[in-house]
C-alpha positions as CSV (number, residue, x, y, z in Angstrom):
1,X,4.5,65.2,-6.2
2,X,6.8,65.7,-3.5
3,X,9.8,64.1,-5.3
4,X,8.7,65.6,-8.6
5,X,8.9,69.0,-6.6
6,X,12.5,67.9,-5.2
7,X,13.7,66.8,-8.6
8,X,13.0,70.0,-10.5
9,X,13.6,72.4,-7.2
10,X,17.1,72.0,-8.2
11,X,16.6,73.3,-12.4
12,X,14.1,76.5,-10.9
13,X,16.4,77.2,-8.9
14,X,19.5,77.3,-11.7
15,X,16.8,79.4,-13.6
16,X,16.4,81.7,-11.0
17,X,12.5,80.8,-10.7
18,X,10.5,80.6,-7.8
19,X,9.1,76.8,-7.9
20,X,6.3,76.3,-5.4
21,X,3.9,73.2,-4.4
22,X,0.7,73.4,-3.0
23,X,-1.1,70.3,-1.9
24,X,-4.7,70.9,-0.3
25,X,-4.9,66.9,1.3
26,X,-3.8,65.5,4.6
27,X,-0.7,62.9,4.1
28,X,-3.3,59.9,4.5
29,X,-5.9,61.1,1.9
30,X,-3.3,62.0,-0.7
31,X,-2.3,58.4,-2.0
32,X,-4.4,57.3,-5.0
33,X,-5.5,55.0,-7.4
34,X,-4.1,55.2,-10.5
35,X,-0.7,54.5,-13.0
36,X,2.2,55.9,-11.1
37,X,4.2,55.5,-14.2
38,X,1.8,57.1,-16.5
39,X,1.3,60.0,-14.0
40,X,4.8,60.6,-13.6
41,X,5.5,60.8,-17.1
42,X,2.9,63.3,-17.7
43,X,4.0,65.5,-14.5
44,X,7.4,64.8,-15.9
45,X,6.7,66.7,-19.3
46,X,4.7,69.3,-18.2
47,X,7.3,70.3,-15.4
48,X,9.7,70.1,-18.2
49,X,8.1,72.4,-20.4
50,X,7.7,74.8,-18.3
51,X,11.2,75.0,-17.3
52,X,12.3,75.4,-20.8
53,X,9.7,78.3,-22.0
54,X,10.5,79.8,-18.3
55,X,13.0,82.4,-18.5
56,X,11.9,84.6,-15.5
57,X,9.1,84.4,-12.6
58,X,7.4,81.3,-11.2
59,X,6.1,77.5,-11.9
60,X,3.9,76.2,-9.7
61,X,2.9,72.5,-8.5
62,X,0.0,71.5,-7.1
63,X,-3.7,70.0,-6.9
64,X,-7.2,70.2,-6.0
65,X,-10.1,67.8,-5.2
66,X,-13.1,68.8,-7.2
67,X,-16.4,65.9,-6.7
68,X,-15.0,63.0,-7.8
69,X,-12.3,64.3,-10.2
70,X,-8.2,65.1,-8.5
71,X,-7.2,68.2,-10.5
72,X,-3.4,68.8,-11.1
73,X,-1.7,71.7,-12.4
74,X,1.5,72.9,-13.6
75,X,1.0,76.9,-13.7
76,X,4.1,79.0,-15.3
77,X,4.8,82.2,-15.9
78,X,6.0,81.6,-19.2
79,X,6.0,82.6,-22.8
80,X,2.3,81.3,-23.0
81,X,0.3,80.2,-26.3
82,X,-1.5,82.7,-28.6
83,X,-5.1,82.5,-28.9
84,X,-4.8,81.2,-32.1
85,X,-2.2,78.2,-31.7
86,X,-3.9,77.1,-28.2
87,X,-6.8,74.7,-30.1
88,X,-3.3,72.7,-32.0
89,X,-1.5,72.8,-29.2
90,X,-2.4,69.0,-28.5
91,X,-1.9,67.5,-31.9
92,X,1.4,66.2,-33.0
93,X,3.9,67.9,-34.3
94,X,2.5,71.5,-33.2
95,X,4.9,73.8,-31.0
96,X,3.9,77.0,-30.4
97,X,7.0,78.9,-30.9
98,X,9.6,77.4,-33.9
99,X,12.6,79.6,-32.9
100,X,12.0,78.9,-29.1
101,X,12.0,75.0,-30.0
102,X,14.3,74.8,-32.3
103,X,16.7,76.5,-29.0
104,X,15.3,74.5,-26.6
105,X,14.9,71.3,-28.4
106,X,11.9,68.6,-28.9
107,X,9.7,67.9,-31.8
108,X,6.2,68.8,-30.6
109,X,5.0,65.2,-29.5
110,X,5.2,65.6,-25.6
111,X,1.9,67.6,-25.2
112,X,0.1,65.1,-27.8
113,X,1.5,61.9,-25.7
114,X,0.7,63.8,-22.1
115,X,-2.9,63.8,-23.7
116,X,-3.3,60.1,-24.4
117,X,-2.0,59.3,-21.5
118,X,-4.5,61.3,-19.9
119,X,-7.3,59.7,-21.6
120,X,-5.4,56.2,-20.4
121,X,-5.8,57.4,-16.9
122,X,-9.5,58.4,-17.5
123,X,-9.1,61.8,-17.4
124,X,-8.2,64.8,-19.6
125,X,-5.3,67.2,-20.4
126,X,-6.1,70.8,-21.0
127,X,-4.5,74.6,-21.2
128,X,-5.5,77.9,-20.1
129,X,-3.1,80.6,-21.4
130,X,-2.3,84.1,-22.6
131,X,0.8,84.8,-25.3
132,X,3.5,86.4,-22.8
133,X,1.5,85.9,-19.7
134,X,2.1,82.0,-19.1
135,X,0.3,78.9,-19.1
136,X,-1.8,76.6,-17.1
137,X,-2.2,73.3,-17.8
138,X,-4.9,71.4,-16.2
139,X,-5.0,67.4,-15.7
140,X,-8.0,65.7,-14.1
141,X,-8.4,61.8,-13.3
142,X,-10.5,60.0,-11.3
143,X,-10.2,60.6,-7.5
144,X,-9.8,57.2,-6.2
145,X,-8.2,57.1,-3.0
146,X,-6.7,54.4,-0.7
147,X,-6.3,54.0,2.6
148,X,-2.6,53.9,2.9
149,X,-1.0,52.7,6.4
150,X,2.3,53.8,6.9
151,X,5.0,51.2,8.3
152,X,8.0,52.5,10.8
């Protein structure tokens, strides 16, 4: 998360938005068990989306432990989804706004991928959101930790 928070300090910052991480674990209890790849990619797009539907105000970085489950966000204050787009906003295909796309680029699929590879990971990708007032979107996976020594 760190270098994730490095690598898109630099676009907020271009933006003018305030980009913030919050991690709640002690260095030795924050490395886990899971696809680094696959988490990446889904950080990756959900980072990237909010930077592009971002024109003013904050995104935010960070996690939670909750039981068993390691809860990630990517929290924007953003153009959000309408109530009645949010239940599509995981198929393929579906963007929320058509003009803003079409301006910003992609065709829909990144949200639809991010939630596969959730499921691959065990977990699951979900949004909270209000039109004009931002979005949250929520992945949980399996907290599986590992002791991690570091080397000097």
């Amino acid at each position: 998360m760190s270098e994730l928070h490095t690598q898109f300090s630099i676009k907020a910052k271009q933006k003018g938005l305030s980009f913030t991480i919050k991690t709640t674990l002690p260095e030795n209890k924050a490395h886990i068990k899971s696809d680094k790849s696959i988490l990446n990619r889904i950080l990756i797009n959900l980072l990237t989306n909010a930077l592009k539907f971002t024109s003013q105000g904050f995104i935010k970085l960070g996690y939670e432990i909750n039981e068993k489950k390691l809860i990630l966000y990517v929290k924007d204050s953003g153009v959000g989804i309408s109530k009645d787009n949010i239940k599509h906003i995981f198929d393929r295909f579906v963007q929320e706004e058509k003009i803003l796309s079409r301006k910003n680029g992609g065709l829909g699929l990144g949200l639809s991928i991010s939630k596969e590879n959730a499921n691959l990971l065990g977990g699951d990708l979900t949004v909270e959101s209000k039109k004009n007032h931002g979005s949250t979107f929520i992945l949980s996976i399996p907290y599986i930790p590992v002791n991690h020594t570091w080397k000097n």
